[in-house]
PQR file of N, CA, C, O and H, with PARSE charges and radii, in Angstrom:
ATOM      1  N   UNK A   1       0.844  -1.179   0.000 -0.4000 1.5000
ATOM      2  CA  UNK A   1       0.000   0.000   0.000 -0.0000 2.0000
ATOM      3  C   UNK A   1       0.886   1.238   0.000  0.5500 1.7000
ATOM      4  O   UNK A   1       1.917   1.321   0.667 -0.5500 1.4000
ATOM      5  N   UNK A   2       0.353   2.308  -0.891 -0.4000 1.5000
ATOM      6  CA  UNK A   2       1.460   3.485  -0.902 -0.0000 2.0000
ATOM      7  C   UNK A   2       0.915   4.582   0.599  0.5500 1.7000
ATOM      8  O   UNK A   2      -0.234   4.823   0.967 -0.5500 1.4000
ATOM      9  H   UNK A   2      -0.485   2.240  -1.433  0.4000 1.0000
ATOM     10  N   UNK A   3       2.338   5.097   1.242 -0.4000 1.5000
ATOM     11  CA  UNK A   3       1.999   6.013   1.805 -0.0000 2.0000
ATOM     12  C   UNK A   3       1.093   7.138   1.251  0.5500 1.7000
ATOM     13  O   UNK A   3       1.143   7.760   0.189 -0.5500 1.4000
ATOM     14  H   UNK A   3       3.272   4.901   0.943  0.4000 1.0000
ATOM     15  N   UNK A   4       0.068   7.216   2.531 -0.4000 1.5000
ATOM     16  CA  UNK A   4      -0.782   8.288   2.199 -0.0000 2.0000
ATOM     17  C   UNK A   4      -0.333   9.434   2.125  0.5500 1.7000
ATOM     18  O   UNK A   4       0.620   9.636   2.878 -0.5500 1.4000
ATOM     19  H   UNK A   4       0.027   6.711   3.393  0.4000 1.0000
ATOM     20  N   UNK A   5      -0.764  10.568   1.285 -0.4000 1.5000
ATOM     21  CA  UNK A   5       0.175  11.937   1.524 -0.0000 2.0000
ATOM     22  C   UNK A   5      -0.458  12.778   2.743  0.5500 1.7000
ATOM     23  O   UNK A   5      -1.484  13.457   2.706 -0.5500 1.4000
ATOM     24  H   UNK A   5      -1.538  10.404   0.673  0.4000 1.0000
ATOM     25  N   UNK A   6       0.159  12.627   3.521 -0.4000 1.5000
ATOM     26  CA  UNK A   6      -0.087  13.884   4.483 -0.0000 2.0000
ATOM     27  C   UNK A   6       0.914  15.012   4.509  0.5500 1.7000
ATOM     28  O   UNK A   6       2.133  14.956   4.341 -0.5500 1.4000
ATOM     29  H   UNK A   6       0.993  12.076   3.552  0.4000 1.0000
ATOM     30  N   UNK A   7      -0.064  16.315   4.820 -0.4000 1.5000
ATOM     31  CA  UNK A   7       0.786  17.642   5.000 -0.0000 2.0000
ATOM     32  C   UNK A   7       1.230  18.218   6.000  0.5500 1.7000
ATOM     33  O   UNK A   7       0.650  17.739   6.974 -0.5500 1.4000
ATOM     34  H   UNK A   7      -1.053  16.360   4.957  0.4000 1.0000
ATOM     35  N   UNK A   8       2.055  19.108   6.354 -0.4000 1.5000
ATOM     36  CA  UNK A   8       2.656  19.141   7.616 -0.0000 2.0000
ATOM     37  C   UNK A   8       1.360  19.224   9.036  0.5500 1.7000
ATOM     38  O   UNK A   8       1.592  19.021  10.228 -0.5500 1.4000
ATOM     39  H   UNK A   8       2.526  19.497   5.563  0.4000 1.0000
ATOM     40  N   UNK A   9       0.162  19.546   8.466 -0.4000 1.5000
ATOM     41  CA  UNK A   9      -0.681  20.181   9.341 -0.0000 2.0000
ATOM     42  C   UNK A   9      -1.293  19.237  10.473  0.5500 1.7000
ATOM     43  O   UNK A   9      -1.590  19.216  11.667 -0.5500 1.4000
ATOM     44  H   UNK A   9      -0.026  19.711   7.498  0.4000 1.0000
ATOM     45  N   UNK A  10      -1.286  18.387   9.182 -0.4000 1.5000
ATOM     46  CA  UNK A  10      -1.742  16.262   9.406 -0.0000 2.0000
ATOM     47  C   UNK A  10      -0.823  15.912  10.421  0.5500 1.7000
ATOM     48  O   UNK A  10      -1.172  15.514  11.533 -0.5500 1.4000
ATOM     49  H   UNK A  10      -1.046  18.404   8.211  0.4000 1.0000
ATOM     50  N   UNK A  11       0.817  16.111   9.906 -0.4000 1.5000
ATOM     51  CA  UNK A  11       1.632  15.582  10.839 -0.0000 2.0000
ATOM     52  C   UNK A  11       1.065  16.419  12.414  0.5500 1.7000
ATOM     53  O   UNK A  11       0.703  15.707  13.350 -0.5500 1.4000
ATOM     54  H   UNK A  11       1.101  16.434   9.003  0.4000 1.0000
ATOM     55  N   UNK A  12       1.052  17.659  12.518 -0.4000 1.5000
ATOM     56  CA  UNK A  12       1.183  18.647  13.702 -0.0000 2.0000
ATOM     57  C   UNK A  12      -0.323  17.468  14.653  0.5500 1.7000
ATOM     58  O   UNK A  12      -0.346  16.854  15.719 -0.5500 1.4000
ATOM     59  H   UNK A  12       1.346  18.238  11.757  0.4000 1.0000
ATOM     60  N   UNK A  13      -1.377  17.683  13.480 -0.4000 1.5000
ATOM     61  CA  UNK A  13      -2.359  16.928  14.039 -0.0000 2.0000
ATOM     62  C   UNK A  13      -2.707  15.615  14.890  0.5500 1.7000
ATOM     63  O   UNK A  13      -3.364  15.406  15.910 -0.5500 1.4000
ATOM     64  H   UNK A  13      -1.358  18.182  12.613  0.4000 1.0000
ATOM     65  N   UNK A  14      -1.839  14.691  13.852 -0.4000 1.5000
ATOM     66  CA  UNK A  14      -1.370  13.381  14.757 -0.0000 2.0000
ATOM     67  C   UNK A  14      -0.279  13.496  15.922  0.5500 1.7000
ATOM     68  O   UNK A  14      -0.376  12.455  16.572 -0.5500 1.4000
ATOM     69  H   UNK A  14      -1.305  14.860  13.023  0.4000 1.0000
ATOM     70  N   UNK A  15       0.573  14.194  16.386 -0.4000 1.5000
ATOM     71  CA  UNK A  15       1.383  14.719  16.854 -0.0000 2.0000
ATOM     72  C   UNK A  15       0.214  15.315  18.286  0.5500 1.7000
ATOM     73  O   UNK A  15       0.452  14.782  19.369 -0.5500 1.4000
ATOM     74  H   UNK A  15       0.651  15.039  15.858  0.4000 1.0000
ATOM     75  N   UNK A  16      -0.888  16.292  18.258 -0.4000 1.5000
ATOM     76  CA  UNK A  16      -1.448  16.256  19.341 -0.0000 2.0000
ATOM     77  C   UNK A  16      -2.820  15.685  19.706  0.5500 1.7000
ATOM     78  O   UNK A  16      -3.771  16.020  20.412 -0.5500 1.4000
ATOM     79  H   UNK A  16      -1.081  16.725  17.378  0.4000 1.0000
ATOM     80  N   UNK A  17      -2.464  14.594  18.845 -0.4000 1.5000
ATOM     81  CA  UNK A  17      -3.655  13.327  18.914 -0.0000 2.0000
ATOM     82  C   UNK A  17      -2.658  12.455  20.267  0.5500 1.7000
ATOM     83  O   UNK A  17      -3.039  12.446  21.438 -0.5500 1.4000
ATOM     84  H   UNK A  17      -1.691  14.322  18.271  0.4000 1.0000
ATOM     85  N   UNK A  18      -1.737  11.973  19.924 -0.4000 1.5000
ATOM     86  CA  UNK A  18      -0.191  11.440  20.622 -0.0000 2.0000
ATOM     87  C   UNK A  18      -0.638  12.039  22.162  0.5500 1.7000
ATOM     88  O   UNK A  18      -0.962  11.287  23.081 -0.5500 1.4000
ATOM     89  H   UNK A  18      -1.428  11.980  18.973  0.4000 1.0000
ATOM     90  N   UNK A  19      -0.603  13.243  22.254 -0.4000 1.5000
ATOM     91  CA  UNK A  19      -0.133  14.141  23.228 -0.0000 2.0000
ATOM     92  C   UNK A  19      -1.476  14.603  24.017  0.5500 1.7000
ATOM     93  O   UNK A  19      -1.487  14.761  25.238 -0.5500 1.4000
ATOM     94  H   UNK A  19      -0.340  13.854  21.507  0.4000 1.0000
ATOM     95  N   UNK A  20      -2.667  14.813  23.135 -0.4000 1.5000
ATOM     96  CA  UNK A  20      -3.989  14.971  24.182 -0.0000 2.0000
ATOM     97  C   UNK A  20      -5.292  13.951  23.902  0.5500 1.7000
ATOM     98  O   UNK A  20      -6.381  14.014  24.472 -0.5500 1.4000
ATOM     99  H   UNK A  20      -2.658  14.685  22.144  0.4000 1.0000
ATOM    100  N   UNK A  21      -4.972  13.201  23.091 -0.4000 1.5000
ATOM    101  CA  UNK A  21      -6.164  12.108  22.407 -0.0000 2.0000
ATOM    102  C   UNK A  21      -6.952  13.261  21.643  0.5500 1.7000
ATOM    103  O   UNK A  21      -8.153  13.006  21.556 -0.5500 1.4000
ATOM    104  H   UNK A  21      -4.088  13.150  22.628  0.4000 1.0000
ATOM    105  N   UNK A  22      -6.566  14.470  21.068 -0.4000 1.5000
ATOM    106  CA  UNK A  22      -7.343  14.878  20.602 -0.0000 2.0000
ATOM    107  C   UNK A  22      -8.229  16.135  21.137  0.5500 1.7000
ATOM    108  O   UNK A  22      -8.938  16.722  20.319 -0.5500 1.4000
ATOM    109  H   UNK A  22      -5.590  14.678  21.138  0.4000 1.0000
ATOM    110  N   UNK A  23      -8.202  16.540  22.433 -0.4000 1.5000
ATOM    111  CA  UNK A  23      -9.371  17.215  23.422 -0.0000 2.0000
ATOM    112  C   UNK A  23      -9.175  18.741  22.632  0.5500 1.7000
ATOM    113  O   UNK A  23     -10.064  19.592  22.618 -0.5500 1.4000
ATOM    114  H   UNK A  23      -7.627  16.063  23.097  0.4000 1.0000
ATOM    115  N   UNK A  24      -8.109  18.872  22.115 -0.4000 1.5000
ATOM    116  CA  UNK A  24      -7.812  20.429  21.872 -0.0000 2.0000
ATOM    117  C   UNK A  24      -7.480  21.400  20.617  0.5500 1.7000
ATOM    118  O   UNK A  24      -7.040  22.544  20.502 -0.5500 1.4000
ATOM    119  H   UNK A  24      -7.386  18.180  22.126  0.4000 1.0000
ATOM    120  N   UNK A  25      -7.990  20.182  19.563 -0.4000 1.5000
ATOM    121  CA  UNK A  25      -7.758  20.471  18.497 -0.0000 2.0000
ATOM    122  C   UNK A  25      -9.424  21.770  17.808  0.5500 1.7000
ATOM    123  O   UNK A  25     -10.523  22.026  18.299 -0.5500 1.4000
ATOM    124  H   UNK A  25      -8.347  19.253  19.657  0.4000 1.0000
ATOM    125  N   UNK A  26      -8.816  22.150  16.719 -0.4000 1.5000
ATOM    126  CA  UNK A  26      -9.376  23.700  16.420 -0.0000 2.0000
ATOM    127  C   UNK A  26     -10.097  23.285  15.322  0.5500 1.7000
ATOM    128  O   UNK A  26      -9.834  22.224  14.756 -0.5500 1.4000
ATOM    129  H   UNK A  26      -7.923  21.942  16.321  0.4000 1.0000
ATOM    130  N   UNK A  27     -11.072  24.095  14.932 -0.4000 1.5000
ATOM    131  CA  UNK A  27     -11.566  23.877  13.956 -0.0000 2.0000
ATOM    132  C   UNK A  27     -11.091  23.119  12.369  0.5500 1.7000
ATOM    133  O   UNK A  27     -11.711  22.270  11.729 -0.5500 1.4000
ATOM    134  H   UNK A  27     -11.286  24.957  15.392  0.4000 1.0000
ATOM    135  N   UNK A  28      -9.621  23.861  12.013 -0.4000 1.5000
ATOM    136  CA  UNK A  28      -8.965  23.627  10.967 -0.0000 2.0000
ATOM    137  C   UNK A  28      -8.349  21.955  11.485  0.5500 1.7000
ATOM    138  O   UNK A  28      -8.499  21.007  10.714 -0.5500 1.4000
ATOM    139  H   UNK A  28      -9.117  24.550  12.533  0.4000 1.0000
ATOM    140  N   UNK A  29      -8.015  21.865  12.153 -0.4000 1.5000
ATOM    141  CA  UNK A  29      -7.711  20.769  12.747 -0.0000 2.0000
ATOM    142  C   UNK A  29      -8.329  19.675  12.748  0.5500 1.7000
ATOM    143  O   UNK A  29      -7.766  18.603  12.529 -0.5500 1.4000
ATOM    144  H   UNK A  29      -7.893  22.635  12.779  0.4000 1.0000
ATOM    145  N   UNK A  30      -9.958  19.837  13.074 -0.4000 1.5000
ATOM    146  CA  UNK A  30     -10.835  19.044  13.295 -0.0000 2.0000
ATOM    147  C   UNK A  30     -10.808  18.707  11.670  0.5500 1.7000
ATOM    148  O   UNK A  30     -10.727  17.525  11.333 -0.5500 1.4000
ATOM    149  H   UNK A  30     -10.415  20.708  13.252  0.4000 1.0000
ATOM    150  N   UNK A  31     -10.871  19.685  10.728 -0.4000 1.5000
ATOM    151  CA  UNK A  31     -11.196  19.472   9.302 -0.0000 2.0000
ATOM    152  C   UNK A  31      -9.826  17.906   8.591  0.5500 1.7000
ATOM    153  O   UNK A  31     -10.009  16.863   7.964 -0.5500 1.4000
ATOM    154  H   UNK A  31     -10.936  20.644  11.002  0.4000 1.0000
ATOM    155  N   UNK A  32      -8.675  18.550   9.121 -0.4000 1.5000
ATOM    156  CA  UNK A  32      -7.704  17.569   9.267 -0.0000 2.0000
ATOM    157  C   UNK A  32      -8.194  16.017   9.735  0.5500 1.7000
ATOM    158  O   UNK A  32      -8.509  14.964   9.181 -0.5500 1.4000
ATOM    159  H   UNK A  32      -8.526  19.398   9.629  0.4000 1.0000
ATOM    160  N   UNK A  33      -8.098  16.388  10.692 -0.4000 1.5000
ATOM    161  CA  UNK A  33      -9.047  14.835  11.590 -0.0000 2.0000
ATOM    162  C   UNK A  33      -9.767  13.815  10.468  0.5500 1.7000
ATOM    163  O   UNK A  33      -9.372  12.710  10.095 -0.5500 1.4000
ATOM    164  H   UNK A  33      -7.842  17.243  11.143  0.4000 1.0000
ATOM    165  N   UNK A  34     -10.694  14.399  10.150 -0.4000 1.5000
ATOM    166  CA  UNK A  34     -11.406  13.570   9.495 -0.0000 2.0000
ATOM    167  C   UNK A  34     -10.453  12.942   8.389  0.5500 1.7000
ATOM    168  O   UNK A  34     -10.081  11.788   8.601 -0.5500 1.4000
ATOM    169  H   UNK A  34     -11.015  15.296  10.453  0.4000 1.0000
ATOM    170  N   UNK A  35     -10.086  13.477   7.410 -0.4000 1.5000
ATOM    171  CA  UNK A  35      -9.117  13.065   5.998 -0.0000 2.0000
ATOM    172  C   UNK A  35      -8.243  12.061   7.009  0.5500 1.7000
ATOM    173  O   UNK A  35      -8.020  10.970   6.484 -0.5500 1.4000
ATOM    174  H   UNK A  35     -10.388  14.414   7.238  0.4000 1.0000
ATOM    175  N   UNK A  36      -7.738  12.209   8.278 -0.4000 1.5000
ATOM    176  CA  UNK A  36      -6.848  11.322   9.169 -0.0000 2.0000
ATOM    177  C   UNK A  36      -7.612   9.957   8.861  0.5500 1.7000
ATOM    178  O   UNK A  36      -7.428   9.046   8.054 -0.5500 1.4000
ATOM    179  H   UNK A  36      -7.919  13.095   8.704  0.4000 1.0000
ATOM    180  N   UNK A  37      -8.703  10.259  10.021 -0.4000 1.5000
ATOM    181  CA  UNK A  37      -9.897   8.938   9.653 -0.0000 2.0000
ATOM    182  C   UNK A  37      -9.832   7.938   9.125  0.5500 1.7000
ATOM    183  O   UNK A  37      -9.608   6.778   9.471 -0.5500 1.4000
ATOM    184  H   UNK A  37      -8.852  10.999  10.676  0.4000 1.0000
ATOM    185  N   UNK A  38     -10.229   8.880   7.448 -0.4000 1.5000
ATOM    186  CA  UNK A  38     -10.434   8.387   6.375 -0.0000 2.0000
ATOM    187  C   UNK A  38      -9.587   7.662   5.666  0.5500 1.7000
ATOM    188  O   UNK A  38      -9.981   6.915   4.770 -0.5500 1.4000
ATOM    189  H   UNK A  38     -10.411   9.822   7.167  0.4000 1.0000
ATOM    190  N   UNK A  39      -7.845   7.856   6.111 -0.4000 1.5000
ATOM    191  CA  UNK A  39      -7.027   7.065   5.978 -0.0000 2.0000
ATOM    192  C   UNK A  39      -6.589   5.939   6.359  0.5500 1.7000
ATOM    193  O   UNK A  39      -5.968   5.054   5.770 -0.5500 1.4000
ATOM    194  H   UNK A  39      -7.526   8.463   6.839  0.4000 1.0000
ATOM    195  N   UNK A  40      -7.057   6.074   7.652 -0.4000 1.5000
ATOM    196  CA  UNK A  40      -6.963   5.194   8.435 -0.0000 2.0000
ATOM    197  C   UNK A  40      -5.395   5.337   9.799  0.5500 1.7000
ATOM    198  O   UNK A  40      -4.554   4.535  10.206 -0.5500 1.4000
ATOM    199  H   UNK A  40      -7.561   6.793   8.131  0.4000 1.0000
ATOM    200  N   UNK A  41      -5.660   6.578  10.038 -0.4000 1.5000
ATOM    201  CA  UNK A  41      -4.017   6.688   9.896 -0.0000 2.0000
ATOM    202  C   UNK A  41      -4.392   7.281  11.893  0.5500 1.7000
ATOM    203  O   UNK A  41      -3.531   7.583  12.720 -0.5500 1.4000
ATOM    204  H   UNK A  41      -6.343   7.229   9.708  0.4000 1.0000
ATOM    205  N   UNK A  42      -6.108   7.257  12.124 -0.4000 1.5000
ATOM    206  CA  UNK A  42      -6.641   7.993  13.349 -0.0000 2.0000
ATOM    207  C   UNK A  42      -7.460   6.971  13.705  0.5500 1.7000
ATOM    208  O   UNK A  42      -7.601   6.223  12.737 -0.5500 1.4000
ATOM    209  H   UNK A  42      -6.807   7.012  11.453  0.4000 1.0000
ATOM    210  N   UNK A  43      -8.176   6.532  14.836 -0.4000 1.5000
ATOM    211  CA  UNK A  43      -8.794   5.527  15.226 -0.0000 2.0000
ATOM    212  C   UNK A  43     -10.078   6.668  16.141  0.5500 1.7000
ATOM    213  O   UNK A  43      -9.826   7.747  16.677 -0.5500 1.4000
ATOM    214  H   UNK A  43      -8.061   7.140  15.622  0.4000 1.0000
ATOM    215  N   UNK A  44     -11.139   6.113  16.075 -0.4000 1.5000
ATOM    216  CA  UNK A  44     -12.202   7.361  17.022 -0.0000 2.0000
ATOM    217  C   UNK A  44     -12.642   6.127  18.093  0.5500 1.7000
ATOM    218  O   UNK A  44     -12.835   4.967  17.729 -0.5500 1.4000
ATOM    219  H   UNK A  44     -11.344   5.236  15.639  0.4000 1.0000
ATOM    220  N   UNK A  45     -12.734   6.499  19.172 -0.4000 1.5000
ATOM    221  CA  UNK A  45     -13.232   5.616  20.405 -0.0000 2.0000
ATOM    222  C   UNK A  45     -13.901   7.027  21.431  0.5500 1.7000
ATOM    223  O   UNK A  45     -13.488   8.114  21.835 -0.5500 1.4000
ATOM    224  H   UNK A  45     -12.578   7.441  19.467  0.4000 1.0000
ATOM    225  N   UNK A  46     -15.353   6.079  21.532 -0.4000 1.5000
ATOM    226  CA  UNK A  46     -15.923   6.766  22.898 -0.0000 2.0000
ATOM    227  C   UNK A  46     -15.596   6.593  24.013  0.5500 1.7000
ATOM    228  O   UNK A  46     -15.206   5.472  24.341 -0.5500 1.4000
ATOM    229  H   UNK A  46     -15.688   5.196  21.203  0.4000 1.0000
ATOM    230  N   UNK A  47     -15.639   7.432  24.761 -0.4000 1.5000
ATOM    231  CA  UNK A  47     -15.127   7.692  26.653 -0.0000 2.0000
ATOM    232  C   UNK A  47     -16.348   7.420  27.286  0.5500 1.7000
ATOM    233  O   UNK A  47     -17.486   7.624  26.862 -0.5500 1.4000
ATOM    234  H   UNK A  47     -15.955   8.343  24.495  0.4000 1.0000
ATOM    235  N   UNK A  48     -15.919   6.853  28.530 -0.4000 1.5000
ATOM    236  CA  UNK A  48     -17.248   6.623  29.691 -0.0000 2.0000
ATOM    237  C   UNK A  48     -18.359   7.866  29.620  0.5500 1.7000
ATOM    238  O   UNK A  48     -19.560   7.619  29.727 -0.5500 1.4000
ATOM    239  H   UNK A  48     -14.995   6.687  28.874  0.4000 1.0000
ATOM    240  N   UNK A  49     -17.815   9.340  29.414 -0.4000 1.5000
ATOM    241  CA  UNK A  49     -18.932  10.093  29.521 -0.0000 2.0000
ATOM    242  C   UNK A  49     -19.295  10.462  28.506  0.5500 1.7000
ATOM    243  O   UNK A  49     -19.790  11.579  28.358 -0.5500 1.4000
ATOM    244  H   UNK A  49     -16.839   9.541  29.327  0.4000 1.0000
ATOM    245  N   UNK A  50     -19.114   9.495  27.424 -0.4000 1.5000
ATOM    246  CA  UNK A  50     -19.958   9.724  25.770 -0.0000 2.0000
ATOM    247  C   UNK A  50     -19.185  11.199  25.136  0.5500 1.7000
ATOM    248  O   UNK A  50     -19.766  12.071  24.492 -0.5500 1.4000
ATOM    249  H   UNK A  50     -18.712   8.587  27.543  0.4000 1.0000
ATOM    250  N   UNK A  51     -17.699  11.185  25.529 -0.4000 1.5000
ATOM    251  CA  UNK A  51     -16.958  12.330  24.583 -0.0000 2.0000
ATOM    252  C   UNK A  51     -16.209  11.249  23.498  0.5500 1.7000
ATOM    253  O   UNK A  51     -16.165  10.025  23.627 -0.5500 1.4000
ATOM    254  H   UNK A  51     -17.226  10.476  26.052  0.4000 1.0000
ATOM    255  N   UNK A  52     -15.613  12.090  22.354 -0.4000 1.5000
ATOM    256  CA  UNK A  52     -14.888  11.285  21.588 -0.0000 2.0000
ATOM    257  C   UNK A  52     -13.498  10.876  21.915  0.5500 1.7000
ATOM    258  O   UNK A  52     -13.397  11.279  23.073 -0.5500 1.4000
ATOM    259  H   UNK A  52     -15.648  13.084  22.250  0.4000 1.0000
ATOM    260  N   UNK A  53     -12.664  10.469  21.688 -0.4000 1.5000
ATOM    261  CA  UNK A  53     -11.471  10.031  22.060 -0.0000 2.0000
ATOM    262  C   UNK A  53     -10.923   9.575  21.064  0.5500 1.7000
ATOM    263  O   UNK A  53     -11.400   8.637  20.424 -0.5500 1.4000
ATOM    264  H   UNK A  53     -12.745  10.142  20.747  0.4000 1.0000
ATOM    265  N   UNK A  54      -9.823  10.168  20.768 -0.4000 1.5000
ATOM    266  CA  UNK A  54      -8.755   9.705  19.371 -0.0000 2.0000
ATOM    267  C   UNK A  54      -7.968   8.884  19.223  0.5500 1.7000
ATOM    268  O   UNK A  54      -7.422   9.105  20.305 -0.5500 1.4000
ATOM    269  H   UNK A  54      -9.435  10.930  21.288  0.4000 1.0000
ATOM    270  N   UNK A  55      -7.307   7.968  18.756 -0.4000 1.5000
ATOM    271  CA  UNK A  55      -5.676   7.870  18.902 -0.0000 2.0000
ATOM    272  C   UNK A  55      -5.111   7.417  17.229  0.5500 1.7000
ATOM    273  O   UNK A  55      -5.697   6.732  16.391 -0.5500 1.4000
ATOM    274  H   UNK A  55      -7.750   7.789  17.878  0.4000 1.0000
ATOM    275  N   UNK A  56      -3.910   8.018  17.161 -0.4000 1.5000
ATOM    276  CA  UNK A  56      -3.201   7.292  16.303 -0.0000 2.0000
ATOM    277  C   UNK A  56      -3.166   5.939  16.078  0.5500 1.7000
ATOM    278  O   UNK A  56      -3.157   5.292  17.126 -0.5500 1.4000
ATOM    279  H   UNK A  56      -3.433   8.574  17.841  0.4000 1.0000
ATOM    280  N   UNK A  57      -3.137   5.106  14.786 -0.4000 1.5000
ATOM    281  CA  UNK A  57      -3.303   3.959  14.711 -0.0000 2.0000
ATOM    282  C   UNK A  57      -1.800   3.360  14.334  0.5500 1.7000
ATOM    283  O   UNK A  57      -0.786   4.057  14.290 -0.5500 1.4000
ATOM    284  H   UNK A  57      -3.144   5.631  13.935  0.4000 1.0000
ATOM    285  N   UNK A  58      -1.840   2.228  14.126 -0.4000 1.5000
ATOM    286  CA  UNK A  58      -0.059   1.585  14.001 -0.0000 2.0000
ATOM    287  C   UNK A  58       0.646   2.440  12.313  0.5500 1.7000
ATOM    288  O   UNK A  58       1.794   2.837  12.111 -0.5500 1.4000
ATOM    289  H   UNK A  58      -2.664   1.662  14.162  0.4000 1.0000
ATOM    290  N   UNK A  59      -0.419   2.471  11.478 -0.4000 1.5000
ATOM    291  CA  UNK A  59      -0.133   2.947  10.293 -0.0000 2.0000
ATOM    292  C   UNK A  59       0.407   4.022  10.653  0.5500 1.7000
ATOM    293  O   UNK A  59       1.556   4.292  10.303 -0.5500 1.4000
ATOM    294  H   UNK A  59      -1.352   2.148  11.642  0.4000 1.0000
ATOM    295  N   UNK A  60      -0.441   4.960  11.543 -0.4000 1.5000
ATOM    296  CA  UNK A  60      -0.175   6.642  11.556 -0.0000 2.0000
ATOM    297  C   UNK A  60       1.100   6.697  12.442  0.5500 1.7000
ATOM    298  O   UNK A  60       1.865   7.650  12.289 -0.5500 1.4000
ATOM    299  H   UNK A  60      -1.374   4.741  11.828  0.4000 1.0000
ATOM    300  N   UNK A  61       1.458   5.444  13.635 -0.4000 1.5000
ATOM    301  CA  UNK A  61       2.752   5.871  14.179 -0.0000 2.0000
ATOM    302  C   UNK A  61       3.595   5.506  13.183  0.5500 1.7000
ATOM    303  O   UNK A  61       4.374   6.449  13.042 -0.5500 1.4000
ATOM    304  H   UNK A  61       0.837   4.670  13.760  0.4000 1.0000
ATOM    305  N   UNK A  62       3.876   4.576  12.357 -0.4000 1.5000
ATOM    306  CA  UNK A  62       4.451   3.977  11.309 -0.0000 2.0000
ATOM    307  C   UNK A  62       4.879   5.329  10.895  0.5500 1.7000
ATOM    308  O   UNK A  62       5.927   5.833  11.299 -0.5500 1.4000
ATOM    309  H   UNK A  62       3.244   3.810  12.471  0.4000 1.0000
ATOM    310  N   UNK A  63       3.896   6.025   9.927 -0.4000 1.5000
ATOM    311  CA  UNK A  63       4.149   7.442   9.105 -0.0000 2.0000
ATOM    312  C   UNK A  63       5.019   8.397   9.945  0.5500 1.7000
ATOM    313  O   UNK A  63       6.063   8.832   9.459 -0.5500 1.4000
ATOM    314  H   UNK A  63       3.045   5.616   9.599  0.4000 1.0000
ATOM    315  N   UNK A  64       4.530   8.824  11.496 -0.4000 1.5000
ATOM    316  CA  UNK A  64       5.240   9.313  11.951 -0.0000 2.0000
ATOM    317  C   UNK A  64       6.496   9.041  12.187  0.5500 1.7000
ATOM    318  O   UNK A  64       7.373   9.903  12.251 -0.5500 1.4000
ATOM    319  H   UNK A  64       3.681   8.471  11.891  0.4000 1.0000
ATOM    320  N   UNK A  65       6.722   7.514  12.370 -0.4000 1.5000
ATOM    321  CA  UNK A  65       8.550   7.274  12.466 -0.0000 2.0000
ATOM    322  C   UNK A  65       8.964   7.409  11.189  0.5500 1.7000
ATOM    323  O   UNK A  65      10.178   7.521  11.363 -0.5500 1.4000
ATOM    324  H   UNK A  65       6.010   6.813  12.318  0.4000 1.0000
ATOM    325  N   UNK A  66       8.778   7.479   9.963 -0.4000 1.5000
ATOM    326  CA  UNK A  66       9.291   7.321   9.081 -0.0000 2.0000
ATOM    327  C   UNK A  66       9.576   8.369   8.652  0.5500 1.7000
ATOM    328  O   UNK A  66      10.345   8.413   7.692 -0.5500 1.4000
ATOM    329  H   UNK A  66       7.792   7.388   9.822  0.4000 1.0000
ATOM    330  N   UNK A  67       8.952   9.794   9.328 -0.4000 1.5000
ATOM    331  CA  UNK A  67       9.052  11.324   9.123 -0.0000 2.0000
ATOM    332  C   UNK A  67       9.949  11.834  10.163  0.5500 1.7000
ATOM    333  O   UNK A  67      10.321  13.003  10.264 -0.5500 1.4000
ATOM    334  H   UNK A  67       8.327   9.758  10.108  0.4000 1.0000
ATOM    335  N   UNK A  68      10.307  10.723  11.033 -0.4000 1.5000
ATOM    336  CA  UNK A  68      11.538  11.056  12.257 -0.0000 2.0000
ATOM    337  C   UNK A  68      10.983  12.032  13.132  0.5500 1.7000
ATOM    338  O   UNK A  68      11.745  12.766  13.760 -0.5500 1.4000
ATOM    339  H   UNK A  68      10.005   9.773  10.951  0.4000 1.0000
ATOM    340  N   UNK A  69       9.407  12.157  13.284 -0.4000 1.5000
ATOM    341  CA  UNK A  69       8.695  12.798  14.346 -0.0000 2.0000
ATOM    342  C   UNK A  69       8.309  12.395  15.564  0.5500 1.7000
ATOM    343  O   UNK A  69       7.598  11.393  15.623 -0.5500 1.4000
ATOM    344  H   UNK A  69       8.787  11.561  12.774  0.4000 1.0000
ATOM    345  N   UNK A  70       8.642  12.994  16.628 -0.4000 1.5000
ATOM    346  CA  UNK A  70       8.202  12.273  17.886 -0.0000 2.0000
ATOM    347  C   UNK A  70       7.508  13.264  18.537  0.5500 1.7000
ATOM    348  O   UNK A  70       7.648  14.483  18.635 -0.5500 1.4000
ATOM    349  H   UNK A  70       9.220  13.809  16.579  0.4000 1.0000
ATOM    350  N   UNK A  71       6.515  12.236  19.073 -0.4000 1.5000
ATOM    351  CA  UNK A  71       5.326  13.231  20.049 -0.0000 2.0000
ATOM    352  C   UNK A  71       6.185  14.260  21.221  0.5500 1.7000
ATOM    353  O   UNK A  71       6.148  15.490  21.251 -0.5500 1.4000
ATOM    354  H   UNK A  71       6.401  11.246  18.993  0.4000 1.0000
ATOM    355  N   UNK A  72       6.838  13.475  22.013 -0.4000 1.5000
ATOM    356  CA  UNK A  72       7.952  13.787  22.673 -0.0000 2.0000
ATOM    357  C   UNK A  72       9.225  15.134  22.364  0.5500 1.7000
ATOM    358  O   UNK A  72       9.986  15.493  23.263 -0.5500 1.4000
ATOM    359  H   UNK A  72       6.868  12.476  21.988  0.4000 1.0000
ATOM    360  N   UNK A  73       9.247  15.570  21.357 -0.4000 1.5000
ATOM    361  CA  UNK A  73       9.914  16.321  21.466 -0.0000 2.0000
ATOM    362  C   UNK A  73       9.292  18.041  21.454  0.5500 1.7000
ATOM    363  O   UNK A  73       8.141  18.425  21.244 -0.5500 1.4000
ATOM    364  H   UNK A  73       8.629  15.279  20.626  0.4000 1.0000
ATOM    365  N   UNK A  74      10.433  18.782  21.737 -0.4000 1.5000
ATOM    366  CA  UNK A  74       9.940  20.038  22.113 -0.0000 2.0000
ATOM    367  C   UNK A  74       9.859  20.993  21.143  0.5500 1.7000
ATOM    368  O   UNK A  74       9.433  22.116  21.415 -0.5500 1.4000
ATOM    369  H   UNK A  74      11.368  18.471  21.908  0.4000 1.0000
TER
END
């Protein structure tokens, strides 16, 4: 399967998917999200109090190591 193209915004996005599951992302962001989704590259899971909850999937950390990005850095 060919890497999906993501743009830096995607990366920033998965990056504070990593870092907050998602709670704090912005409108433009949210627009991001979805195309994530749709790749398969974001996973959506509900929380005990019926909020959404994100996470990166093995593909999307995959992409991220292969872009030498870590949630972790400053």
């Amino acid at each position: 399967m060919a890497d999906p193209k993501v743009s830096d915004e995607a990366i920033a996005v998965l990056v504070d998917i990593i870092r907050t599951a998602g709670r704090d992302l912005n409108a433009g962001q949210r627009l991001e999200l979805d195309h994530l989704i749709s790749q398969g590259l974001v996973a959506v899971a509900e929380t005990d109090q019926g909020r959404r909850s994100y996470a990166v999937t093995d593909e999307g950390q995959r992409l991220l190591d292969e872009r030498g990005v870590g949630a972790n850095e400053a």
